[in-house]
KEKE-3310 file (N, C-alpha, C; in steps of 0.2 Angstrom, whole numbers, plus 5000, padded with zeros to 4 digits):
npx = (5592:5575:5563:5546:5531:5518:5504:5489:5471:5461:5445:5429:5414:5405:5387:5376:5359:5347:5328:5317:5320:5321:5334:5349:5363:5372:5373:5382:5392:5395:5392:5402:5413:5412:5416:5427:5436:5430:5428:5437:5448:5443:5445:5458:5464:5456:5462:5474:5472:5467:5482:5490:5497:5508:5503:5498:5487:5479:5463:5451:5434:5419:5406:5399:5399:5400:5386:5382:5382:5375:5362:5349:5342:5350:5360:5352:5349:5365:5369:5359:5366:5379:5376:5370:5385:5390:5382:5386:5400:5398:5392:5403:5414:5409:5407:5419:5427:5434:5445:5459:5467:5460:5451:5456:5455:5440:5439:5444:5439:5424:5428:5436:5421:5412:5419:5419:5405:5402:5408:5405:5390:5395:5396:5385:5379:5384:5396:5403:5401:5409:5422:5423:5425:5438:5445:5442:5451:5460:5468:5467:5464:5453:5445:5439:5429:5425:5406:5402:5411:5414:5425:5434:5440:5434:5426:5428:5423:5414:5410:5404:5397:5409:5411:5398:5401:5414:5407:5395:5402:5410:5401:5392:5404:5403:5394:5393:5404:5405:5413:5423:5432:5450:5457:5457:5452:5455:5442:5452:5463:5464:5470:5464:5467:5458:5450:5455:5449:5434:5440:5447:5438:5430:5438:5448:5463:5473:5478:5478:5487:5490:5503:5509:5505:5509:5523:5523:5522:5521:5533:5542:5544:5557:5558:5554:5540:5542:5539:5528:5520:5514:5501:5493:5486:5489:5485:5491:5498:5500:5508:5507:5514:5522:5530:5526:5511:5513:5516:5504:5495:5501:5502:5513:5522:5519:5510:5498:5502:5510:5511:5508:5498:5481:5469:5457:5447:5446:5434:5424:5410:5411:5415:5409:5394:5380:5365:5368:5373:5364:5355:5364:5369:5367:5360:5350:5363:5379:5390:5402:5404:5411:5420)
npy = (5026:5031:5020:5015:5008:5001:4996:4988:4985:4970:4972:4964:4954:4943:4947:4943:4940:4939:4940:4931:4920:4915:4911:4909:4902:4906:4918:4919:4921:4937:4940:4935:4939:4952:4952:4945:4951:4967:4975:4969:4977:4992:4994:4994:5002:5015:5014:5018:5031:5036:5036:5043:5039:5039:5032:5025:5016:5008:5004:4995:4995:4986:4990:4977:4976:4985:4989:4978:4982:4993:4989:4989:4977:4965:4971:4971:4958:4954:4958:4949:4936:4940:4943:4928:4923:4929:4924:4907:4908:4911:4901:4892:4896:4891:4878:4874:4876:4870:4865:4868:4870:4873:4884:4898:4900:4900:4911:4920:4922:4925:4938:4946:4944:4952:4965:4967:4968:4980:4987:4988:4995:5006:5011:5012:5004:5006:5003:5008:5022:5024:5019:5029:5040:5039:5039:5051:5059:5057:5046:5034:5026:5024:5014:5008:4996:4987:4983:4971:4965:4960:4952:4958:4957:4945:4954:4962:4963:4968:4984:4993:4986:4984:4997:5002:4993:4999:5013:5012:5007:5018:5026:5023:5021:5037:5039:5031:5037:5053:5056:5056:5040:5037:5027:5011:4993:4982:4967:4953:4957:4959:4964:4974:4981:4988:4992:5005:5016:5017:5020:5030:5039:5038:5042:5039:5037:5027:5010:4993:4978:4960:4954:4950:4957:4967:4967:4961:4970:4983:4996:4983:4987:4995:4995:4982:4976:4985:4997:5011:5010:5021:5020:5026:5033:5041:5031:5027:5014:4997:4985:4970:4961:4947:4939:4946:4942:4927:4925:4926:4920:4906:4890:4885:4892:4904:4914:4905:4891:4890:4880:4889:4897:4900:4889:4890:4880:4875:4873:4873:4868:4856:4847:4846:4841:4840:4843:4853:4864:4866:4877:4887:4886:4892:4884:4867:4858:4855:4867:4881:4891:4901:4899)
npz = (5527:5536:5541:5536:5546:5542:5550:5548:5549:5545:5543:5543:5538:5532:5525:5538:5543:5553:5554:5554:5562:5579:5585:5572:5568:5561:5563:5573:5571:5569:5583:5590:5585:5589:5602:5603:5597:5591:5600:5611:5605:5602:5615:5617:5607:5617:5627:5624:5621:5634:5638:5632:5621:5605:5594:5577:5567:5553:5548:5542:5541:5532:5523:5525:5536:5544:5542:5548:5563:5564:5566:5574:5579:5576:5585:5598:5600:5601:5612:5621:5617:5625:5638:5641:5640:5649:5660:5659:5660:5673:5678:5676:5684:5696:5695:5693:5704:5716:5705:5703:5691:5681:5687:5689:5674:5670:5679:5673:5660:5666:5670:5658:5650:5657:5657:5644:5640:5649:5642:5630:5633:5640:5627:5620:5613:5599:5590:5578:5578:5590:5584:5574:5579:5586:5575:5571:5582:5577:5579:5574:5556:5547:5535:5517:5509:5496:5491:5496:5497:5486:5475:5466:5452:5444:5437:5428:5416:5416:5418:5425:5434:5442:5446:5454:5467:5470:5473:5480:5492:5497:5496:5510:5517:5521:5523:5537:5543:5541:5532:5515:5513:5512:5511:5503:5504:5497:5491:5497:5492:5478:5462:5447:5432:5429:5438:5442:5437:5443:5456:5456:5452:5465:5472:5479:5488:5491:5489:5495:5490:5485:5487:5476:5467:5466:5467:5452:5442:5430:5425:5437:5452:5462:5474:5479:5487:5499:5499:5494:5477:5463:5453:5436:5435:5448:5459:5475:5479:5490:5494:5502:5515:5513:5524:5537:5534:5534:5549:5555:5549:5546:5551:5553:5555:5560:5573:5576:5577:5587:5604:5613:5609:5610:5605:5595:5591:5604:5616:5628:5623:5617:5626:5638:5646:5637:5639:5650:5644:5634:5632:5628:5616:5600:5590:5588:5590:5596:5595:5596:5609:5613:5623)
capx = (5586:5572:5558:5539:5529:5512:5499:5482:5468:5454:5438:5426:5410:5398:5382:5370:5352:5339:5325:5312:5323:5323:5342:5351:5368:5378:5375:5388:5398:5395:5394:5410:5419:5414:5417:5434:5439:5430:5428:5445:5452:5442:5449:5464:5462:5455:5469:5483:5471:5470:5489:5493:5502:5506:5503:5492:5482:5472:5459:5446:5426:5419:5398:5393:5402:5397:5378:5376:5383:5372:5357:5346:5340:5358:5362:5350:5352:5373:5370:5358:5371:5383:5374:5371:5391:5392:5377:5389:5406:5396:5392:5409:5416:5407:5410:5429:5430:5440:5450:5467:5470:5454:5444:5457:5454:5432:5435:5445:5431:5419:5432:5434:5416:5410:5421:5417:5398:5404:5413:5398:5383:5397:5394:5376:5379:5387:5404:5405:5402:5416:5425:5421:5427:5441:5445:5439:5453:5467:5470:5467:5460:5446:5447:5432:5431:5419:5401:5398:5416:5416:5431:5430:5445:5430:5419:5433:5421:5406:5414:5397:5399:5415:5410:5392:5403:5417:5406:5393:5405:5412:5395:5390:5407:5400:5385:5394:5408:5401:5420:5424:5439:5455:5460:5451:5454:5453:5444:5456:5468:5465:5469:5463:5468:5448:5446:5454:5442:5433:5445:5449:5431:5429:5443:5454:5471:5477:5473:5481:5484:5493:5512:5513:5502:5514:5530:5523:5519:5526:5540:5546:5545:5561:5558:5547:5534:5542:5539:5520:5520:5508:5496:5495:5481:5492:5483:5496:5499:5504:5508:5504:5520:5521:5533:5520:5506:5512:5517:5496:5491:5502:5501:5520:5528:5516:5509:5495:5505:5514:5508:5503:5492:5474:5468:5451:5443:5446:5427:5418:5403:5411:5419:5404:5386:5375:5361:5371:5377:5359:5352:5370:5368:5363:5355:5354:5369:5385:5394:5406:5401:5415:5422)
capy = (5030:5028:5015:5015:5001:5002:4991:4989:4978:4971:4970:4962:4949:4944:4951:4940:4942:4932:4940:4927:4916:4920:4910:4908:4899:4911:4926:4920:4924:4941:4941:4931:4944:4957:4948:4944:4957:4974:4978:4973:4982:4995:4995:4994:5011:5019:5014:5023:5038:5039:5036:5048:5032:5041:5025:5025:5007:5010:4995:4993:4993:4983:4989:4974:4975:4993:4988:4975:4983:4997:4985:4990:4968:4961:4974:4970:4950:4952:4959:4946:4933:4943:4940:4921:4920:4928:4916:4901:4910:4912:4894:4891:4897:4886:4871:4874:4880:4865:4863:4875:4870:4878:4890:4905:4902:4902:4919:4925:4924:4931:4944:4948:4943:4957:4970:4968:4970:4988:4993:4990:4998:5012:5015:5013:4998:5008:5003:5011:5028:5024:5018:5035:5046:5038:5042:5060:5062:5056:5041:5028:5029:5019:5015:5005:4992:4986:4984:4967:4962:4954:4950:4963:4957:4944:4958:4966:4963:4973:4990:4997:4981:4986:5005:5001:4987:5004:5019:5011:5005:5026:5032:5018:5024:5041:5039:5030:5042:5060:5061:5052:5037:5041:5022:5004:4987:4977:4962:4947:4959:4957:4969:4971:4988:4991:4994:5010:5022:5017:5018:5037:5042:5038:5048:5035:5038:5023:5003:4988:4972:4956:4956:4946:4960:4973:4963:4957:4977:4983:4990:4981:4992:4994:4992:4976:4976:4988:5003:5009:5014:5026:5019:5029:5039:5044:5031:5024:5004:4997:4977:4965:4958:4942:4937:4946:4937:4920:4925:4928:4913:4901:4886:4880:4897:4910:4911:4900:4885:4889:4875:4893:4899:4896:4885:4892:4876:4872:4875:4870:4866:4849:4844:4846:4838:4842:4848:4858:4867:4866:4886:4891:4887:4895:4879:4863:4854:4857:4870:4885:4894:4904:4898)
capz = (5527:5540:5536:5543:5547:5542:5552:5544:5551:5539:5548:5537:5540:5527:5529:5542:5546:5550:5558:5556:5567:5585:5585:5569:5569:5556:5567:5578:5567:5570:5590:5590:5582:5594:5609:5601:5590:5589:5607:5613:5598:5605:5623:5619:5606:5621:5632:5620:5620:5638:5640:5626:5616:5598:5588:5572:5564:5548:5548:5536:5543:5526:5524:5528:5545:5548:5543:5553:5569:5565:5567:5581:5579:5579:5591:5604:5600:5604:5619:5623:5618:5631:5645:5639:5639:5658:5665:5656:5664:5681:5681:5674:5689:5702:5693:5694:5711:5719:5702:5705:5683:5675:5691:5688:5667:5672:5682:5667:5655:5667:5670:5651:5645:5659:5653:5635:5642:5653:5637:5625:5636:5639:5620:5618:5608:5595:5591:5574:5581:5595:5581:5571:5585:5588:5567:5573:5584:5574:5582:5568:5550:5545:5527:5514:5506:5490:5495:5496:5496:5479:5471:5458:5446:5442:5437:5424:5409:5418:5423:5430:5441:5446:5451:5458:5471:5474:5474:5487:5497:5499:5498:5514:5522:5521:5529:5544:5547:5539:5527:5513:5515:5509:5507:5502:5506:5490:5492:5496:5490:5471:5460:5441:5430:5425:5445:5443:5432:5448:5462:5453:5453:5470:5475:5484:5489:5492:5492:5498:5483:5487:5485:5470:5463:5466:5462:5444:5441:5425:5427:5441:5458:5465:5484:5480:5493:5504:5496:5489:5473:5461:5446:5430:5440:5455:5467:5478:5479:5497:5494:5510:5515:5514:5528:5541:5533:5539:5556:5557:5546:5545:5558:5554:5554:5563:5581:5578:5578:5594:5608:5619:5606:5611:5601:5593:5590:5608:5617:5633:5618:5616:5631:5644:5645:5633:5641:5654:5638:5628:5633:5627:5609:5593:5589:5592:5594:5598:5591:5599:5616:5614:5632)
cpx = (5581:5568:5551:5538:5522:5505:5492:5480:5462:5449:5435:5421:5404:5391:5377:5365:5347:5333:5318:5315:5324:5331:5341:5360:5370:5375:5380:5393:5400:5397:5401:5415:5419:5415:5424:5438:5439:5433:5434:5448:5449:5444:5453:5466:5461:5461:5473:5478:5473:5477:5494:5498:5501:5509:5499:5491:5478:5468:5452:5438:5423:5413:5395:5394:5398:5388:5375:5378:5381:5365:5353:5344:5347:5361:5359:5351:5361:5373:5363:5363:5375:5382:5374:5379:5393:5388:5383:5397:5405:5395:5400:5413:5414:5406:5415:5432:5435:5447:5454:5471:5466:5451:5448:5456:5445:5431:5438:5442:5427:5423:5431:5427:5411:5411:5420:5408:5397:5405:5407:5392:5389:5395:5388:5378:5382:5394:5409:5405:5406:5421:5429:5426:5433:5446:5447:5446:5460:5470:5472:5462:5460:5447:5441:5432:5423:5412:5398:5405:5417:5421:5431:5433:5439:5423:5421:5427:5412:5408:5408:5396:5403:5412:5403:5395:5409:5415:5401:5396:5409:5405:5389:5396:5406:5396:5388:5399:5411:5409:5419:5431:5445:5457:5455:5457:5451:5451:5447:5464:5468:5462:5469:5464:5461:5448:5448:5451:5439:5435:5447:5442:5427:5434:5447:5458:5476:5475:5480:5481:5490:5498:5513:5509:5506:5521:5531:5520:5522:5526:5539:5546:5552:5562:5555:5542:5536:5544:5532:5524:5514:5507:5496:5492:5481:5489:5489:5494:5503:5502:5508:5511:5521:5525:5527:5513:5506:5512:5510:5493:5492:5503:5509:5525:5524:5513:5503:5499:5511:5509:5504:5499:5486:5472:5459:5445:5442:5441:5422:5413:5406:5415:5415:5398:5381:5371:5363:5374:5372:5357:5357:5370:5366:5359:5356:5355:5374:5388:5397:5400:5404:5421:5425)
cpy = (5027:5024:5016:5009:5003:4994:4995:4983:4979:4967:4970:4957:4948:4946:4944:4941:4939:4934:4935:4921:4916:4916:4909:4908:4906:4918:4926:4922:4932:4944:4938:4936:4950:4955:4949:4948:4966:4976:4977:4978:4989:4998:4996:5001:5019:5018:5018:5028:5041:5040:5038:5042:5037:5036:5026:5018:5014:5000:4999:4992:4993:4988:4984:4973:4981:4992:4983:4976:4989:4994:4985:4982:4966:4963:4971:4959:4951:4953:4953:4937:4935:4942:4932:4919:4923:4926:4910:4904:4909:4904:4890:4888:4896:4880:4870:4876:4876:4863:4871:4876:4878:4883:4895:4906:4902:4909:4923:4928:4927:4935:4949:4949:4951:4965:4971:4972:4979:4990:4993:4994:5005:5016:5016:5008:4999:5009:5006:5019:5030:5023:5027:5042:5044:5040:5051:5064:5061:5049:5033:5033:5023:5018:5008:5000:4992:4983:4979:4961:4959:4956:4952:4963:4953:4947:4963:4969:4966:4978:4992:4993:4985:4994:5005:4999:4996:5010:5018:5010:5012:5030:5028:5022:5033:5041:5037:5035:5050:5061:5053:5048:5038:5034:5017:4999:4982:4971:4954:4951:4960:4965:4967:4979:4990:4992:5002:5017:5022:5020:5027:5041:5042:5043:5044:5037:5035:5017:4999:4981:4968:4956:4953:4953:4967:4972:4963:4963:4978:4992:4988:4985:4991:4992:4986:4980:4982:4998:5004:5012:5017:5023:5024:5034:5042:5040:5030:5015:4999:4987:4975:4962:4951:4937:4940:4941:4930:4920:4925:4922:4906:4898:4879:4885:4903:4907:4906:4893:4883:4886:4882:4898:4897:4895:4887:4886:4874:4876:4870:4865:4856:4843:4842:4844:4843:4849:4853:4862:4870:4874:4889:4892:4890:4890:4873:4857:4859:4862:4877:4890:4901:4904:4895)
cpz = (5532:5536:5542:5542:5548:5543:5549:5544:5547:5544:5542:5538:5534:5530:5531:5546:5544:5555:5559:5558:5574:5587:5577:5569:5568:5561:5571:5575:5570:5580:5595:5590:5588:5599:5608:5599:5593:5598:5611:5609:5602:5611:5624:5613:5613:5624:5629:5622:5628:5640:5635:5620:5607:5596:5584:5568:5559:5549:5544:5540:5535:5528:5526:5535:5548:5547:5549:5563:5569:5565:5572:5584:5580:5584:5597:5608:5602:5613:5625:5626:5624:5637:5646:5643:5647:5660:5665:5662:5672:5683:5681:5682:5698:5701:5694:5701:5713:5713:5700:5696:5680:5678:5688:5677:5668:5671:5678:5662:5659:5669:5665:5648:5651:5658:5647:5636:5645:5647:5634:5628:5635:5633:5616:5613:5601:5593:5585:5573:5586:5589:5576:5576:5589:5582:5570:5576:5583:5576:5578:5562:5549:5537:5524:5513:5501:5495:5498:5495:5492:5476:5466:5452:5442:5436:5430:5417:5410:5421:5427:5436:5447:5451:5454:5466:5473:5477:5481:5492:5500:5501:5508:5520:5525:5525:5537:5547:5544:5537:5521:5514:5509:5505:5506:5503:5497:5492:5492:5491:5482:5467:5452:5439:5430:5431:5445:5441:5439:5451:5460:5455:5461:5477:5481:5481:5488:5491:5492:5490:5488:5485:5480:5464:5464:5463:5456:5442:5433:5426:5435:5448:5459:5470:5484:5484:5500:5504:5492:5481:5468:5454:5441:5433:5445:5461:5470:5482:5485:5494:5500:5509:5515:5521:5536:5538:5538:5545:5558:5556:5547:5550:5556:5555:5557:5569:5581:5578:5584:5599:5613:5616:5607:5605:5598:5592:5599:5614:5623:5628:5618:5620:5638:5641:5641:5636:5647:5649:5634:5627:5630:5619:5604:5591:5590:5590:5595:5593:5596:5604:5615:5624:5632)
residu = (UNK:UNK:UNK:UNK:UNK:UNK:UNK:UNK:UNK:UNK:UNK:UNK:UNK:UNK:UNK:UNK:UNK:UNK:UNK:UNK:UNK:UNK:UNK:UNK:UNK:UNK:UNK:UNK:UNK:UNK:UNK:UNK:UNK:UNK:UNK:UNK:UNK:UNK:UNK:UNK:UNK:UNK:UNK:UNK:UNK:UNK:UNK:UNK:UNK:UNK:UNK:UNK:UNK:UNK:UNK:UNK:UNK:UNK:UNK:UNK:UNK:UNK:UNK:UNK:UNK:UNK:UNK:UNK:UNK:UNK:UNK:UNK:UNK:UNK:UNK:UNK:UNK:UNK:UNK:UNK:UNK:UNK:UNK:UNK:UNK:UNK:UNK:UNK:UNK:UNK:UNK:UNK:UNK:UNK:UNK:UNK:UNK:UNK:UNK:UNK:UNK:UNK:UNK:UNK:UNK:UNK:UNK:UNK:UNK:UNK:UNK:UNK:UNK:UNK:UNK:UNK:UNK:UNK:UNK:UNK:UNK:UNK:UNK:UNK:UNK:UNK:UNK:UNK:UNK:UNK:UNK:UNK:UNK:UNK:UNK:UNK:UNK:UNK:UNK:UNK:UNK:UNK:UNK:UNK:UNK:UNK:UNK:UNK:UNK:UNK:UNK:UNK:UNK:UNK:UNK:UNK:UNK:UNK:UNK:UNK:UNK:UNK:UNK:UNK:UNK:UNK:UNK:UNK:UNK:UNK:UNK:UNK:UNK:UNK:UNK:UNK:UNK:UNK:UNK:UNK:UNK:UNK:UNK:UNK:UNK:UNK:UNK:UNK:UNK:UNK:UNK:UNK:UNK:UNK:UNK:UNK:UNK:UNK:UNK:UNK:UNK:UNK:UNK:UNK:UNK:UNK:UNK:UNK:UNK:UNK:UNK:UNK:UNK:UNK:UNK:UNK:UNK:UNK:UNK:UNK:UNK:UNK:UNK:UNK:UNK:UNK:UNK:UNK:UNK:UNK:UNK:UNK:UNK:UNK:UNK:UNK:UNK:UNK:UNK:UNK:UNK:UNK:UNK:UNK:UNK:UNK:UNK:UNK:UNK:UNK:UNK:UNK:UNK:UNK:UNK:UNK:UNK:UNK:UNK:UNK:UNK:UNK:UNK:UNK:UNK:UNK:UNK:UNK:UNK:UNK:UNK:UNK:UNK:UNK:UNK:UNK:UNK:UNK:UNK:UNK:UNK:UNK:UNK:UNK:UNK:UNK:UNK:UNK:UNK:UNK:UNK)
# end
């Protein structure tokens, strides 16, 4: 029998904002992720559109991700960042001129960190409404997550918990992409039976639990993890696989522990002069440029 192969990316950031800061460290968080994340992801969306690719990705935009890149303030602070990281790329790449190792990785970053900057203005800084309309025309499906990402099996012995933490997070998706979501991201995957009264009332279809929570099901699924199966309620129960997991996570058996993985820790921030570095900062001291 044939078999499908269902990719599903969880995009997700606690929520950070600090306006009475004109820097605040943990926002990087946020401007990191776009640089790195949304906006490629993006690009590489658009690309299949223009070049008819029929592929489809479900991923998860949490509320506090979709809020805070509906942020007129965090918005206009990224793309201040952005510039920051091609002034830094521009210097990069006249510091490294005569060295034939590191110039063509300099004019890489200001290559990339340029086009992220084209691709974001293309969108008017709104990457949840390019996200949206990319949903719109079948391309991917966007799916929810609790409102505040809390670990709602915790929450078991406060059901109003639980449905305040599900229904926001649909009534939140709502408001970003004018339908309700068919599916949710549990999160960290964890599932407790008290979520579905909820998860029913909300009108979900489908959600995601960690495979030891599908396995330990009663009875027993037959496909394990590689077949969803349906709650007394009709939702439908998709387990995380656990052999893809590690290929993402684990750094003795997935590509982060390949020697040609870039190394995330590895940052101009703590290899070059201070003060040639200082304007780059979220605060000060050292801490990641992204370069």
């Amino acid at each position: 029998m044939p078999g499908y192969l269902s990719l599903v990316l969880h995009a997700h950031l606690p929520f950070v904002r600090h306006p009475e800061h004109e820097h605040f460290l943990e926002e990087s968080w946020l401007y990191e992720a776009i640089t790195e994340t949304y906006l490629p992801l993006l690009r590489m969306f658009q690309t299949w559109e223009r070049d008819n690719v029929q592929a489809r990705i479900a991923m998860t935009m949490s509320p506090t991700l979709c809020a805070m890149l509906l942020d007129p303030l965090l918005c206009s602070r990224y793309e201040r960042h952005l510039d920051a990281l091609i002034e830094l790329a521009e210097k990069e790449t006249h510091r490294t001129h005569l060295d034939r190792a590191l110039n063509p990785l300099a004019e890489m970053y200001l290559r990339e960190f340029t086009e992220m900057r084209d691709l974001w203005r293309s969108e008017e800084g709104n990457l949840v409404r390019a996200f949206g309309r990319l949903q719109d025309a079948g391309r991917i499906e966007i799916i929810t997550c609790a409102a505040t990402h809390a670990l709602l099996p915790l929450l078991a012995s406060q059901p109003q918990s639980i449905r305040a933490q599900i229904l926001a997070g649909r009534d939140h998706y709502r408001s970003c992409f004018g339908r309700d979501p068919r599916g949710i991201w549990l999160p960290e995957c964890a599932y407790e039976p008290a979520l579905e009264p909820a998860l029913h009332e909300a009108n979900v279809r489908w959600f995601i639990t960690e495979a030891h929570g599908l396995l330990h099901g009663k009875p027993r699924p037959q496909y394990g993890v590689f077949a969803p199966i349906l709650t007394e309620s009709g939702i439908a129960v998709f387990g995380r696989d656990l052999d893809s997991a590690r290929q993402v996570w684990s750094r003795h058996e997935g590509y982060p522990g390949d020697p040609r993985y870039r190394d995330f820790y590895k940052d101009v921030a703590f290899e070059l002069d201070y003060e040639y570095l200082k304007p780059y900062f979220p605060a000060p001291q050292r801490t990641f440029t992204g370069t």
